[in-house]
N, C-alpha and C positions, 0 to 999 in steps of 0.2 A: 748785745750779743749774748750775754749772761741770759736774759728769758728764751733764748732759741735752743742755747746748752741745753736747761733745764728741760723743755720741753721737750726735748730730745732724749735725754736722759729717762725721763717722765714716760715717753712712748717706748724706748726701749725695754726699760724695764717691765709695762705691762705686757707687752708683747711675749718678754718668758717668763712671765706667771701662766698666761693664758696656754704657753705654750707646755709648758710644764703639767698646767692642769689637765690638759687635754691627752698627754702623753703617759698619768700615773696611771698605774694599774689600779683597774675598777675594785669597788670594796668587794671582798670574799662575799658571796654570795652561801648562804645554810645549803653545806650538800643534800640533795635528794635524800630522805631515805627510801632504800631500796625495801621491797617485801621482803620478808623474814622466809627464807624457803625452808623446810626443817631437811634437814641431811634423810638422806637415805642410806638403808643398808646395801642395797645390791642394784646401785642403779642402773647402768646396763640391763641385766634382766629384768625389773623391772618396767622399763621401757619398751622393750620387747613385748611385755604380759599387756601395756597399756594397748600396745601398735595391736597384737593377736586379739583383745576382743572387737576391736574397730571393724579390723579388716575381713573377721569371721562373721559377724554381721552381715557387713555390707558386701561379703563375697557368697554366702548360700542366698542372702535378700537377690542378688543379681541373678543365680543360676533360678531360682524359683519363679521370678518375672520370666523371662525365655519362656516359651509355649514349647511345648514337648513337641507338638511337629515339627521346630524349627530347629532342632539337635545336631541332625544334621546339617544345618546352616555352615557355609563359610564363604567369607568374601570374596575370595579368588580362590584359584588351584592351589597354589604353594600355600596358603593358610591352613590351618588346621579346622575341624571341624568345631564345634561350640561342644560339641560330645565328649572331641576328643580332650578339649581345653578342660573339658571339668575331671575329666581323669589328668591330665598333667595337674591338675593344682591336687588331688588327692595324692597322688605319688610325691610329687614335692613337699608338699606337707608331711608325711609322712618319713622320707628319706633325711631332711633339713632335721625335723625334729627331734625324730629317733636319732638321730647320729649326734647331734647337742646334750642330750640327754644320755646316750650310750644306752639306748633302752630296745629293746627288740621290736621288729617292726611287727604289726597286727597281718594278720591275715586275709588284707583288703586286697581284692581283685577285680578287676575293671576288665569286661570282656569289648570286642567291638560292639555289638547288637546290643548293647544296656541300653534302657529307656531310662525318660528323665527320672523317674522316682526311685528308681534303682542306682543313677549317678549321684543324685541328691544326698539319697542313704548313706553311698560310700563317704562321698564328703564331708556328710555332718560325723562320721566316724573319725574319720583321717584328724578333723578338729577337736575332737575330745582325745583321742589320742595324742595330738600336737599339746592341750592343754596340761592333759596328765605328764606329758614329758617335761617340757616348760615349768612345771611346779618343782620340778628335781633339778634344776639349772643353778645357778649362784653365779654370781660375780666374782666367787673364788677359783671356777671351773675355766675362765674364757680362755685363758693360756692352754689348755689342756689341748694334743692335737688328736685329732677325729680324722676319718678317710672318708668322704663323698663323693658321689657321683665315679663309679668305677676308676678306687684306687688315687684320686686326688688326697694330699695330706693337707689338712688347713687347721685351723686353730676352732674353738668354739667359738668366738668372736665372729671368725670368718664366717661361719655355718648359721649363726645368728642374723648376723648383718647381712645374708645372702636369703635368709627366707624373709624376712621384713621387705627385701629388694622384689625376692618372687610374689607377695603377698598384693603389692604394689603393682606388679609389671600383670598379674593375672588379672586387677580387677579393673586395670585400662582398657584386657584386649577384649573380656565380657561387657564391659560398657558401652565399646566401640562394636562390638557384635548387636548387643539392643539397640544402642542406636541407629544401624545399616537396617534394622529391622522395624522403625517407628516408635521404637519402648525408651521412653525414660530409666536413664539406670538409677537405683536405689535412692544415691547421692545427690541426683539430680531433683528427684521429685521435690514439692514444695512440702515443707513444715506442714504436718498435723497438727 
């Protein structure tokens, strides 16, 4: 009986080693190092400045593609027209930026009867105007309250993060307008 204890004893014990071993916590593995990001002065805005040359690109590259016959283009009724869309992003451009910036709006006017070289113009204005405003912003400004869009109070932050939104929301509806029309939008085309 003594060799069956034993053996017994014998199994038991390898049994919580093995159980033991299997339950320790795994050796500390070398954390990752993470990439070194360097700080920024004014992140916020400059994110902002990163998003505005993207989206200024690939938002006149979009109105430029569009064939000037097709200006008056729109999907349906309640859509807007592709004419009218490139004047709502000059006006927004313009309204968002200036009122971020607290800088006086340009003298840009969008009639109905504008052809495309004539909407193109305003908009590549409305953009250098957005840009020269955008250079006067800071990260120390975003609390500051601003009034858009008749008489709303909002923060700079808000007025920021609302043109990043419009920059966005403009160059899906242009995309989706080339597209209804056979044109590759900007974003789409293949690498040169």
């Amino acid at each position: 009986m003594k060799p069956t204890a034993i053996l017994v004893a014998l199994l038991v014990s390898n049994s919580f080693l093995l159980t033991a071993q299997n339950t320790a916590a795994p050796p500390k593995a070398e954390p990752a190092k993470a990439a070194q990001v360097e700080p920024v002065k004014n992140p916020v805005t400059t994110a902002v400045k990163e998003i505005f040359a993207r989206q200024q690109k690939n938002l006149v590259a979009a109105v430029e593609a569009m064939p000037a016959d097709k200006f008056g283009y729109q999907p349906t009724p309640e859509q807007m027209t592709f004419s009218h869309l490139v004047e709502h992003m000059t006006g927004s451009n313009i309204e968002l930026c200036g009122k971020a910036a607290s800088m006086p709006p340009p003298p840009l006017h969008a009639g109905p009867d504008m052809k495309k070289d004539m909407l193109l113009g305003l908009l590549n204005r409305s953009f250098a105007y957005c840009e020269a405003a955008l250079n006067r912003v800071d990260d120390s400004k975003l609390g500051n309250s601003v009034e858009i869009f008749g008489g709303k109070q909002v923060t700079v932050a808000y007025a920021l993060i609302a043109l990043t939104n419009d920059w966005a929301d403009h160059y899906s509806a242009a995309a989706t307008y080339l597209r209804l029309n056979g044109i590759l939008p900007p974003t789409a085309q293949p690498k040169k």
